[in-house]
Steps between C-alpha positions, in 0.01 A plus 500: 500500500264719634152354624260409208763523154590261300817341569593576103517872556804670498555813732904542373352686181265760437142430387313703268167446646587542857719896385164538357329383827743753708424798281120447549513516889479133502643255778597186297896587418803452657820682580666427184174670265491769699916574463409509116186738563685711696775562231223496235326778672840677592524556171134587393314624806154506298551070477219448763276757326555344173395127602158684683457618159521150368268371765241810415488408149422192531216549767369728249528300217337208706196706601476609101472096405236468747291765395528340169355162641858302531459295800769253477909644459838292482742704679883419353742621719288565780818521781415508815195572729429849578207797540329542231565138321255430193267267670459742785398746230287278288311326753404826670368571241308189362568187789459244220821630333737233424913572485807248456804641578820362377856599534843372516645577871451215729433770754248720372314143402537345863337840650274495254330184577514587851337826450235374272430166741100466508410714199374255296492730119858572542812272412893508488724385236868446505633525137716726293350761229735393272257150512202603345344128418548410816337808693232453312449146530573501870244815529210258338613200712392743792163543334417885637543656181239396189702573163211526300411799666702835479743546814739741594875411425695713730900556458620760764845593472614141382566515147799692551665239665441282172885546324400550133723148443209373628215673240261669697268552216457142458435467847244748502342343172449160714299639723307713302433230281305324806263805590126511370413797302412773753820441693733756633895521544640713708861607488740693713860538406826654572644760204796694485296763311495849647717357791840637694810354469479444904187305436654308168830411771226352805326279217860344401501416872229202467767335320591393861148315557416172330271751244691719330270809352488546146393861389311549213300820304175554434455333167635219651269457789228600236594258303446205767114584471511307139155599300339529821321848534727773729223648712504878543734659588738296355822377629600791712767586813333293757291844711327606190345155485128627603571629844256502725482896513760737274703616863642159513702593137788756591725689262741219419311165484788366310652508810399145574660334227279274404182459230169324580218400196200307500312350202272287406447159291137637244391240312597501172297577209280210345 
């Protein structure tokens, strides 16, 4: 095994987390991720582009919960370490921010306590999103987060790897049951709205990793939001989230094939 990993970790099948890792410019993957990237993104050159995009959005929707005073996020399906990560964003912003991370490859969890060694308001989790309870009770047993203050629940390109055998919506309705009023979700997701058949044939390819994607439309990733409040501007194609300026939007931002939302937990009347 290389130096540092688990001895659990197997390297004869592809990993989710580390393709992702690959795609991002990132150094923790091995030979047999980056075989499946390559023949991902030999079939849809854009692939890299499209995770940036996934990265951007959630930067941006990060910086948006901070300006609205969230200080504390769970991060649920956080992969693995790279540029850009949500405690690197958060904490530039205010150092007291606090951020658990949790996610379900032994890898991106072993570099993620090594990378977040010393920095005392973060944490790591290992646990699967399909185990609501017991992210959330492990996430209080680390005592970072207060739940009886609003937080930031954060689900970045992970639901789609929930099979709908295993009701996402249910899932979602766990944890959104746990948040304080003035709590945000934040959800990015894979659709096979406005998509070409090229990129509908790379998708089937996760079928290969251990996380087979799921694609779903918009009123289904909607829907995951429950009675929460859907921010403006809505749930759209993941670039017309609030860019940062309108020449990061080109002509096809459908292109990316995926839908990002925010909203937020108001309290409810009387």
């Amino acid at each position: 095994m290389p130096d540092g990993l688990p001895t659990e970790i197997d390297l004869t099948r592809p990993s989710a987390a580390r393709v992702y890792d690959y795609f991002l410019g990132g150094a923790h993957n091995f030979e047999i991720d980056r075989q499946l990237a390559e023949q991902i993104a030999s079939m849809t050159p854009n692939l890299a582009a499209t995770m940036r995009s996934g990265r951007e959005f959630l930067r941006r929707a990060v910086r948006v919960l901070l300006d609205a005073g969230i200080d504390q996020f769970l991060d649920i399906g956080s992969g693995i370490p790279t540029v850009g990560n949500v405690h690197e964003v958060a904490q530039g912003v205010n150092p007291k921010a606090r951020v658990v991370y949790v996610d379900i490859d032994p890898v991106a969890v072993a570099h993620s306590r090594e990378l977040l060694a010393g920095n005392d308001l973060t944490g790591v989790i290992h646990a699967d999103l399909r185990e609501p309870e017991r992210i959330l009770a492990e996430t209080r047993q680390l005592g970072l987060i207060d739940f009886s203050r609003p937080m930031g629940i954060l689900l970045a390109g992970v639901v789609h790897f929930i099979p709908d055998t295993d009701r996402p919506e249910a899932i979602l309705a766990a944890l959104r049951a746990a948040a304080a009023p003035g709590s945000f979700l934040v959800v990015s997701h894979s659709t096979f709205e406005d998509q070409p058949q090229e990129m509908l044939d790379a998708q089937r390819l996760s079928a290969r990793t251990a996380t087979e994607i799921t694609l779903r439309s918009r009123a289904q990733v909607t829907g995951f939001f429950g009675d929460w409040t859907v921010v403006e501007p809505g749930v759209v194609h993941m670039p017309l989230w609030r860019p940062d300026s309108p020449s990061d939007v080109d002509e096809h931002p459908e292109r990316f094939g995926a839908f990002g939302g925010v909203a937020r937990y108001d309290q409810p009347a009387g």
